[in-house]
PDB file of N, CA, C and O in Angstrom:
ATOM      1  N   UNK A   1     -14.108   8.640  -5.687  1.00  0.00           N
ATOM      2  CA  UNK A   1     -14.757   7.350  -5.646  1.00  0.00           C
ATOM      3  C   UNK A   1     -14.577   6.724  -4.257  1.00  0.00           C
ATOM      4  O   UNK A   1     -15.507   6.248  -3.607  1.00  0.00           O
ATOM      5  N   UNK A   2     -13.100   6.774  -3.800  1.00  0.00           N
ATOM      6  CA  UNK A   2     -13.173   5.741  -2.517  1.00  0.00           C
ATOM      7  C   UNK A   2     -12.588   6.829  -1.729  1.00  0.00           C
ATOM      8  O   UNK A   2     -11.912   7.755  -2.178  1.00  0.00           O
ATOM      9  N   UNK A   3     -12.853   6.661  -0.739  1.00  0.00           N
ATOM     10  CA  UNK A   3     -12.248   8.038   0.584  1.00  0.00           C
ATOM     11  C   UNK A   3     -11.309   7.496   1.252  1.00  0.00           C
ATOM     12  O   UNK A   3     -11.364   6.287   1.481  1.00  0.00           O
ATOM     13  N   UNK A   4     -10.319   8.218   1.677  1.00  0.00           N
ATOM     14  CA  UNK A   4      -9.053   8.185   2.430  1.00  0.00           C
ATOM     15  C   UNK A   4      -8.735   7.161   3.456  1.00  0.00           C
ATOM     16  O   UNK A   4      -8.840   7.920   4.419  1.00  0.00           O
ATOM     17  N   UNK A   5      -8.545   6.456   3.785  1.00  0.00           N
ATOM     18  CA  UNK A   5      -8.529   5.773   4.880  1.00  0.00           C
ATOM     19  C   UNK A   5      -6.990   5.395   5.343  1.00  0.00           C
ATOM     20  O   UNK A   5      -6.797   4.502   6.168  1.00  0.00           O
ATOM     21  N   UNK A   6      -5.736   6.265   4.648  1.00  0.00           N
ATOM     22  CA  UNK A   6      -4.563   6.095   5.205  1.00  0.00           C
ATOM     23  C   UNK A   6      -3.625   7.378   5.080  1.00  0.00           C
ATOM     24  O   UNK A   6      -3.394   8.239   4.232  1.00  0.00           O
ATOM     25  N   UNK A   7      -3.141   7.006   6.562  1.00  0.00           N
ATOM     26  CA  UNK A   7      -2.453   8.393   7.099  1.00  0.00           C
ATOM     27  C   UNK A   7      -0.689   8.991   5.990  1.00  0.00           C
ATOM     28  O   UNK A   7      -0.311   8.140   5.184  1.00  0.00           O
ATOM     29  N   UNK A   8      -0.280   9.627   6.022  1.00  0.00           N
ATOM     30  CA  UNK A   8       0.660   9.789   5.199  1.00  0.00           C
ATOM     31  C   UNK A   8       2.349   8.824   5.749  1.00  0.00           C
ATOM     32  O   UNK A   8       3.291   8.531   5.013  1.00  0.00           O
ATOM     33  N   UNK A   9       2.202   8.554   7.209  1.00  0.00           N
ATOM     34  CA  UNK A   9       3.269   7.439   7.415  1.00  0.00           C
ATOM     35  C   UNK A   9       2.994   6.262   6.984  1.00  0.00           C
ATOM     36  O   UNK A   9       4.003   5.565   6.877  1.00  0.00           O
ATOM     37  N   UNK A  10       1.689   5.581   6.590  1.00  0.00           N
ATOM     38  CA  UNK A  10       1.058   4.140   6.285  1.00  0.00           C
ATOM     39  C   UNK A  10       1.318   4.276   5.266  1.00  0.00           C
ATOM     40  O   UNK A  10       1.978   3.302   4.905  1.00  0.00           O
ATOM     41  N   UNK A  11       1.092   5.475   3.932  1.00  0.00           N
ATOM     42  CA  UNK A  11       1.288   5.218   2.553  1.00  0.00           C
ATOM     43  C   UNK A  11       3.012   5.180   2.163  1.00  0.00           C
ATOM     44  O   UNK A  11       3.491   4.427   1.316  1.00  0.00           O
ATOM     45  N   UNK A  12       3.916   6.320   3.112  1.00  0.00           N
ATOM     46  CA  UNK A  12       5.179   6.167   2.751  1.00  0.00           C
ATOM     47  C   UNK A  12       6.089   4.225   3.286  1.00  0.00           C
ATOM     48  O   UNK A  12       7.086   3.692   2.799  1.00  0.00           O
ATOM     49  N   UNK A  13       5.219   3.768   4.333  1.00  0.00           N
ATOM     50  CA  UNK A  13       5.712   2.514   4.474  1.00  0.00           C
ATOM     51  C   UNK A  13       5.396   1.315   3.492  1.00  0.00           C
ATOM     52  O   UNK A  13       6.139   0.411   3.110  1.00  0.00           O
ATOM     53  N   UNK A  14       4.186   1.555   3.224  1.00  0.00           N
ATOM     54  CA  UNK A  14       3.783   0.776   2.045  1.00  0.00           C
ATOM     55  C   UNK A  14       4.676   0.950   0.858  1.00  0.00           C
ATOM     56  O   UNK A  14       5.269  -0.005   0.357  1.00  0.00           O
ATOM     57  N   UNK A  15       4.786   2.418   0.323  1.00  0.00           N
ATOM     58  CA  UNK A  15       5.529   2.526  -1.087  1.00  0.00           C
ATOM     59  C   UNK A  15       6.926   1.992  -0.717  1.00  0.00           C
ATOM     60  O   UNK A  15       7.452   1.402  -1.661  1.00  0.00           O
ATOM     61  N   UNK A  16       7.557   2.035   0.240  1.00  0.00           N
ATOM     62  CA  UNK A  16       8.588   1.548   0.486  1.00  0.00           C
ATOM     63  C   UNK A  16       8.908  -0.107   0.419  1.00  0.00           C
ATOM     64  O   UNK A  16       9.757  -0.710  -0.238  1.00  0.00           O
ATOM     65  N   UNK A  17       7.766  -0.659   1.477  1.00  0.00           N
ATOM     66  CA  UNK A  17       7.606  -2.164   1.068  1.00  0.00           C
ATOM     67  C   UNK A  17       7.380  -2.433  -0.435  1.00  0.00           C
ATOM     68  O   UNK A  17       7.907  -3.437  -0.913  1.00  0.00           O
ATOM     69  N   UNK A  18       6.830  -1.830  -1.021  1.00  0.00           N
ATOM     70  CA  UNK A  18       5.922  -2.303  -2.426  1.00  0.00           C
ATOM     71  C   UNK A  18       7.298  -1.940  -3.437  1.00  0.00           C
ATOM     72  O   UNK A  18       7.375  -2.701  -4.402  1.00  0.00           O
ATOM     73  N   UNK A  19       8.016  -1.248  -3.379  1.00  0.00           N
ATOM     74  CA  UNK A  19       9.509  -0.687  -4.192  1.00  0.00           C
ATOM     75  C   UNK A  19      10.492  -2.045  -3.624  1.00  0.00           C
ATOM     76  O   UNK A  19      11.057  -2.766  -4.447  1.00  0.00           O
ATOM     77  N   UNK A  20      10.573  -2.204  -2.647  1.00  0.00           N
ATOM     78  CA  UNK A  20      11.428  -3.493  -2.391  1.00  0.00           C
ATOM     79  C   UNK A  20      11.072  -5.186  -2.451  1.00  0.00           C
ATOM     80  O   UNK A  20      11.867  -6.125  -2.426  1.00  0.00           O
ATOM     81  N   UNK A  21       9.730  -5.203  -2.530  1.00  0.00           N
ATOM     82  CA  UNK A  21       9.454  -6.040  -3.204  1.00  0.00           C
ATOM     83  C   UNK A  21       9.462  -6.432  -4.439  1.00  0.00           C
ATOM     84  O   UNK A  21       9.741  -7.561  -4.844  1.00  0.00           O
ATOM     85  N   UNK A  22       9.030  -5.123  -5.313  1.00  0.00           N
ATOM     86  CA  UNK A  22       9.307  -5.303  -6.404  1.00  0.00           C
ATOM     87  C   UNK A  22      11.272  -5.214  -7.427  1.00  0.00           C
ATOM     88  O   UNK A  22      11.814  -5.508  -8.493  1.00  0.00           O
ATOM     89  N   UNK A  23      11.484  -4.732  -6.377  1.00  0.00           N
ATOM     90  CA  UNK A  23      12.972  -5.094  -6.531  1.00  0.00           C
ATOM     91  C   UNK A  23      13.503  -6.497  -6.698  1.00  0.00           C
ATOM     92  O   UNK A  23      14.442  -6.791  -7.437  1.00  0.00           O
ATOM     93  N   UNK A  24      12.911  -7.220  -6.049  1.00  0.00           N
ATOM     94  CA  UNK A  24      13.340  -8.484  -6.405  1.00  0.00           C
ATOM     95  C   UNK A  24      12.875  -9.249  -7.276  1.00  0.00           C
ATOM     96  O   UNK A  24      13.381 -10.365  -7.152  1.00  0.00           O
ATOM     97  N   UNK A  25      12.164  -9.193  -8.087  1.00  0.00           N
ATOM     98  CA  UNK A  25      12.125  -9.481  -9.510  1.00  0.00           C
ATOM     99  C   UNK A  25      13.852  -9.326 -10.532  1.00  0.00           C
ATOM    100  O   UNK A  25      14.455 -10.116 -11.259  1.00  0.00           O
ATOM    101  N   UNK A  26      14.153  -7.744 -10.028  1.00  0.00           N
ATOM    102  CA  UNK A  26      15.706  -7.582 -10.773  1.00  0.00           C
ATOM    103  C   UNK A  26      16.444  -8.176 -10.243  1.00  0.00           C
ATOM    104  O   UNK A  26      17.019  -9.172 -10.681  1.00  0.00           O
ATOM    105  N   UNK A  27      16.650  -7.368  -8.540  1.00  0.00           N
ATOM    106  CA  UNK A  27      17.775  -8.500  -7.923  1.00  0.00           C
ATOM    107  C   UNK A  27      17.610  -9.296  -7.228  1.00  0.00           C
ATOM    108  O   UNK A  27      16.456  -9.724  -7.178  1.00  0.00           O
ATOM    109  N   UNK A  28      18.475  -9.821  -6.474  1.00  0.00           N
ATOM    110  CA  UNK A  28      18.393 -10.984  -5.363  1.00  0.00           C
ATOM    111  C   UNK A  28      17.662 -12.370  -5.092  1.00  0.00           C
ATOM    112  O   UNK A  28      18.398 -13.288  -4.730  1.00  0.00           O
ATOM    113  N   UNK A  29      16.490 -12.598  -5.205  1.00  0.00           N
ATOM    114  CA  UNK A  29      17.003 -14.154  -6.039  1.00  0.00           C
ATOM    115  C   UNK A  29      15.924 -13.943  -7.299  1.00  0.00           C
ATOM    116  O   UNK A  29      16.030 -14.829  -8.147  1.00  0.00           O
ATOM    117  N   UNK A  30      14.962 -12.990  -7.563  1.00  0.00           N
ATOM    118  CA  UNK A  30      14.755 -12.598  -8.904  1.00  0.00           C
ATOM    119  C   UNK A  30      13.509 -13.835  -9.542  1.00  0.00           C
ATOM    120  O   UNK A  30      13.375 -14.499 -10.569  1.00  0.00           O
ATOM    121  N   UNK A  31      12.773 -13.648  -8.260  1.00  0.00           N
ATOM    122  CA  UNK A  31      11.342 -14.319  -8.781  1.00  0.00           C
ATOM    123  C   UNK A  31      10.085 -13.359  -9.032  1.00  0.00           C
ATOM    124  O   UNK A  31       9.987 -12.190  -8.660  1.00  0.00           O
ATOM    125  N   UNK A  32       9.002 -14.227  -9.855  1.00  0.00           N
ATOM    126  CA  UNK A  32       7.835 -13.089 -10.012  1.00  0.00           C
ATOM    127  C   UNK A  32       7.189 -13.105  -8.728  1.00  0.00           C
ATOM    128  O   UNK A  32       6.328 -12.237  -8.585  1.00  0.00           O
ATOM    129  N   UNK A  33       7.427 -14.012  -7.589  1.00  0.00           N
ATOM    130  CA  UNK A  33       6.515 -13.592  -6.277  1.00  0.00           C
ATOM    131  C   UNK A  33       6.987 -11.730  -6.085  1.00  0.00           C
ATOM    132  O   UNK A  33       6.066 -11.083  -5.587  1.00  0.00           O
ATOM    133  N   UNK A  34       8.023 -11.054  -6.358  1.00  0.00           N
ATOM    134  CA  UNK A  34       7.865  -9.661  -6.391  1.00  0.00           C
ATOM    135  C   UNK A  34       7.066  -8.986  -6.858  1.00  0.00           C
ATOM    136  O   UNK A  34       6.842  -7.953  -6.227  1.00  0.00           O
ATOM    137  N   UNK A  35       6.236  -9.221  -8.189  1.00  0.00           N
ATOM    138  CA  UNK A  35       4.961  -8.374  -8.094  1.00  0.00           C
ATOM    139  C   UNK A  35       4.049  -8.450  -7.725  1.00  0.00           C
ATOM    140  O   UNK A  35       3.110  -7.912  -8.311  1.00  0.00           O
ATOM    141  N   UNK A  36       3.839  -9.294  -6.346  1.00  0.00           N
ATOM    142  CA  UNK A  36       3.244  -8.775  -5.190  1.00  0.00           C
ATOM    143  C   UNK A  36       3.143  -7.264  -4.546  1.00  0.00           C
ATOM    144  O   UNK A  36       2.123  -6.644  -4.246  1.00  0.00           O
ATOM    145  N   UNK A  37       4.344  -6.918  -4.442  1.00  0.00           N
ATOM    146  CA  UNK A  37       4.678  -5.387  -4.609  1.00  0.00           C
ATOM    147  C   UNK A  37       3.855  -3.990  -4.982  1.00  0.00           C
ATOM    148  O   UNK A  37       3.797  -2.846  -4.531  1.00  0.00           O
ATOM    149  N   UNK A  38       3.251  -4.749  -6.072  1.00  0.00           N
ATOM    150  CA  UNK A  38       2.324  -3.606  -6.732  1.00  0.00           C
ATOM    151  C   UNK A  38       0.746  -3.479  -6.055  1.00  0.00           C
ATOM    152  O   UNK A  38      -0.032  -2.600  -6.425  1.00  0.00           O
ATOM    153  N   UNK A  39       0.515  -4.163  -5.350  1.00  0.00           N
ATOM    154  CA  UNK A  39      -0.119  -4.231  -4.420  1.00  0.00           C
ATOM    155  C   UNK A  39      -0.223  -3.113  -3.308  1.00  0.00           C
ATOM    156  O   UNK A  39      -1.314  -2.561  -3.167  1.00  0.00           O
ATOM    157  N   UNK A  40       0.832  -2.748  -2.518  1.00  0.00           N
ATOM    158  CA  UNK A  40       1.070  -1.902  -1.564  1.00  0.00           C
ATOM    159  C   UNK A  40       1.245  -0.754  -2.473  1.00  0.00           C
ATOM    160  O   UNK A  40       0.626   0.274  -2.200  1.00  0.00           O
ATOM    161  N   UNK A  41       1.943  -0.784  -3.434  1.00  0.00           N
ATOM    162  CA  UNK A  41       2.243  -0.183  -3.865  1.00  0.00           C
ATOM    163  C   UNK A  41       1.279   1.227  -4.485  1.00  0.00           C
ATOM    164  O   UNK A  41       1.422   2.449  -4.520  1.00  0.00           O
ATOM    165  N   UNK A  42       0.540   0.505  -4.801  1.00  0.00           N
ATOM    166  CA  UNK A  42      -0.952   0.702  -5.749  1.00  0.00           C
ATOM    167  C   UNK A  42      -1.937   1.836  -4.512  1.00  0.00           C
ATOM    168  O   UNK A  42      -2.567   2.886  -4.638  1.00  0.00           O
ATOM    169  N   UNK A  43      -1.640   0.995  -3.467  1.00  0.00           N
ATOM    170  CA  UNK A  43      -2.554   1.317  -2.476  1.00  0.00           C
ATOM    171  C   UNK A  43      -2.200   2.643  -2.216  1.00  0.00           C
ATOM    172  O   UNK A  43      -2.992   3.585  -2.182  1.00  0.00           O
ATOM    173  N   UNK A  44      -0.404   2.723  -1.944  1.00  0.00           N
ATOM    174  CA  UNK A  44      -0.144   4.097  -1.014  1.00  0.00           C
ATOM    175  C   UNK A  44      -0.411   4.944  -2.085  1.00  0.00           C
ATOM    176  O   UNK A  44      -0.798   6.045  -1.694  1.00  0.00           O
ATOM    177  N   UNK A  45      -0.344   4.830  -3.303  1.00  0.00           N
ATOM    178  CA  UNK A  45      -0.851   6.079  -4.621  1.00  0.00           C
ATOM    179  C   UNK A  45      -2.036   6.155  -4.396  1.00  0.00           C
ATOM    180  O   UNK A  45      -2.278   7.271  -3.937  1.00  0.00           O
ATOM    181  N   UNK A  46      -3.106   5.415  -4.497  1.00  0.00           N
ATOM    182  CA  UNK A  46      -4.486   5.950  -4.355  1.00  0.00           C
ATOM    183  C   UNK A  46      -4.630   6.495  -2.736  1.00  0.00           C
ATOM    184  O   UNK A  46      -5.402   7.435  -2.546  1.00  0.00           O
ATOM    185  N   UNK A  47      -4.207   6.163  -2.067  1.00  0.00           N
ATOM    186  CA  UNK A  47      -4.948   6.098  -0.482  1.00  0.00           C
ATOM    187  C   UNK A  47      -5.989   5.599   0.121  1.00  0.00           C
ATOM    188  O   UNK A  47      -6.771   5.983   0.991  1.00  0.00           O
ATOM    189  N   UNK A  48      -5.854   4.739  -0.466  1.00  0.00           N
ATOM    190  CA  UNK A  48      -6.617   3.383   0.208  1.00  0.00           C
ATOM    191  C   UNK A  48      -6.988   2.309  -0.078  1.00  0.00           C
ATOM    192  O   UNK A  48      -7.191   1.769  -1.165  1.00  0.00           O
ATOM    193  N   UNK A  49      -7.117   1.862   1.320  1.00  0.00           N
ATOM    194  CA  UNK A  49      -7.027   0.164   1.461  1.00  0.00           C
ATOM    195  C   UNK A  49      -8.150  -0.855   1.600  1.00  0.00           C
ATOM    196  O   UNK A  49      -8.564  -1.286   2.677  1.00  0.00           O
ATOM    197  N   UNK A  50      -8.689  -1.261   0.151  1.00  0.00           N
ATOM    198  CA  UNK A  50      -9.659  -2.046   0.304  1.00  0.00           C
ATOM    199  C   UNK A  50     -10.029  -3.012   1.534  1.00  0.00           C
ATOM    200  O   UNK A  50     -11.203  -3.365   1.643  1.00  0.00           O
ATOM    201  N   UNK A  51      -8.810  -3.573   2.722  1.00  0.00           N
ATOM    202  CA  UNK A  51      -8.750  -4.189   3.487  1.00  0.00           C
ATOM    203  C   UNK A  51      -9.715  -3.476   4.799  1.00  0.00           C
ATOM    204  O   UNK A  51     -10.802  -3.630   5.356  1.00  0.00           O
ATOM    205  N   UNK A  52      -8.646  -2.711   4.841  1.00  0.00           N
ATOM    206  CA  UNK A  52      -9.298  -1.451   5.995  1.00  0.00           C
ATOM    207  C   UNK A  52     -11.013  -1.131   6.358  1.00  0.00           C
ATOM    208  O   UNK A  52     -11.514  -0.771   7.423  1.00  0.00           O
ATOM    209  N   UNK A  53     -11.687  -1.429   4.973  1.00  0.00           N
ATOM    210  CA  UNK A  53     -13.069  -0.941   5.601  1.00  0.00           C
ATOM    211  C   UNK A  53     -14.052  -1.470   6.018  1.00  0.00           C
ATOM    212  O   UNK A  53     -15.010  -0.958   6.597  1.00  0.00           O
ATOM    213  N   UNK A  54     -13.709  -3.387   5.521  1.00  0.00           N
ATOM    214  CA  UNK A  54     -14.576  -4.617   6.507  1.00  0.00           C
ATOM    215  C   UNK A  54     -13.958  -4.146   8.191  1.00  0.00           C
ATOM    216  O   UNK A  54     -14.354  -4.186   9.356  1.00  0.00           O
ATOM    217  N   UNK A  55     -13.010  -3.797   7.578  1.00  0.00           N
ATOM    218  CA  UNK A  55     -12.425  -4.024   9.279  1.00  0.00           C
ATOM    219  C   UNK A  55     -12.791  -2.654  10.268  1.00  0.00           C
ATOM    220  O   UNK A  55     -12.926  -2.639  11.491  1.00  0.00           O
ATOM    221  N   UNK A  56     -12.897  -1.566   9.337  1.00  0.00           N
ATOM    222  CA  UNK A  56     -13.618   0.016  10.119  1.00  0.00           C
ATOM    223  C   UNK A  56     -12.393   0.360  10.480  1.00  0.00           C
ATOM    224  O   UNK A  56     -12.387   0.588  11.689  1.00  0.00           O
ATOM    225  N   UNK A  57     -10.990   0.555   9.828  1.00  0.00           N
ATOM    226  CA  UNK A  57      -9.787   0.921   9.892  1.00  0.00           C
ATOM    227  C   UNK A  57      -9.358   2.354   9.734  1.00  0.00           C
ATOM    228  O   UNK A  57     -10.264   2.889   9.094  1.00  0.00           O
ATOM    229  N   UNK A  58      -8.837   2.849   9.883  1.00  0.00           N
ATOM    230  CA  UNK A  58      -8.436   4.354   9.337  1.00  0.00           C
ATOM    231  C   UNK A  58      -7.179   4.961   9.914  1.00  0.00           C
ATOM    232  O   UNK A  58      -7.120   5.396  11.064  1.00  0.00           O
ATOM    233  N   UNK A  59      -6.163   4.967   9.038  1.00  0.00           N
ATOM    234  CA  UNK A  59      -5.268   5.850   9.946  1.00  0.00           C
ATOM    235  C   UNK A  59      -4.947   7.096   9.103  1.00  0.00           C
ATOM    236  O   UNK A  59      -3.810   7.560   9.187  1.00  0.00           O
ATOM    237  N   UNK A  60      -5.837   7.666   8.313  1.00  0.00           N
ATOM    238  CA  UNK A  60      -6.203   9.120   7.950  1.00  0.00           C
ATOM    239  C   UNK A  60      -6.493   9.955   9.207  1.00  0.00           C
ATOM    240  O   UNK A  60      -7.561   9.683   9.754  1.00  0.00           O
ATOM    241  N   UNK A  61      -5.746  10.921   9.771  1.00  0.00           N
ATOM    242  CA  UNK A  61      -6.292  11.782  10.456  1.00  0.00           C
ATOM    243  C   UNK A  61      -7.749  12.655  10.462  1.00  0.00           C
ATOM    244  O   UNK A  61      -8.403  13.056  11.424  1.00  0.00           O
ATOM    245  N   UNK A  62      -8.001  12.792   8.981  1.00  0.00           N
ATOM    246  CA  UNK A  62      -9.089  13.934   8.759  1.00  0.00           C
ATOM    247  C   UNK A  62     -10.512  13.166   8.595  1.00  0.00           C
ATOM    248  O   UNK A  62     -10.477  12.054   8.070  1.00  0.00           O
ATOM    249  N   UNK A  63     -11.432  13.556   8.904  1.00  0.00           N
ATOM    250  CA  UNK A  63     -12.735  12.528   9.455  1.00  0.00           C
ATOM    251  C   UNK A  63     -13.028  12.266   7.940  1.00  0.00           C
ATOM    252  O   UNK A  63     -12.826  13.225   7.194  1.00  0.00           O
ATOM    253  N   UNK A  64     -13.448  11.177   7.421  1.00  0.00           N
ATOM    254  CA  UNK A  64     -13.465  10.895   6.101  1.00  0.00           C
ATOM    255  C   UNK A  64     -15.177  10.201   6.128  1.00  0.00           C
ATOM    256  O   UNK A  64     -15.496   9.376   5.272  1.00  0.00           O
ATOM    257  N   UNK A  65     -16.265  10.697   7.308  1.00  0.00           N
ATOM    258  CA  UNK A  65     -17.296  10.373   6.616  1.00  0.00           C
ATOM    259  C   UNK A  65     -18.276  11.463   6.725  1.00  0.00           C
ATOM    260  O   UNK A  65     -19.357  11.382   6.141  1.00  0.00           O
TER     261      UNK A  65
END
């Protein structure tokens, strides 16, 4: 359905942000602004970023059109 538009360091930084955001829901001061999280999160599993393509973004290496 939607084509690639992120490289494999953009999705491992995202899942990383999106896991520590959502961490704080459990710990540290333990509000729902953490599932924000699922957001990035969401993204680095599919591979891609609705943001990215108003903007003509890509940090997929492999030509994706």
């Amino acid at each position: 359905m939607f084509k690639c538009n992120m490289g494999t360091s953009d999705r491992a930084i995202r899942a990383v942000v999106g896991l520590v955001l959502i961490s704080l829901v459990f710990i540290g001061p333990q509000t729902v602004w953490g599932w924000i999280g699922l957001v990035p999160l969401v993204t680095a599993a599919v591979g891609f970023c609705p943001a990215y393509r108003p903007l003509g973004l890509s940090t997929c290496k492999t030509k994706t059109s």
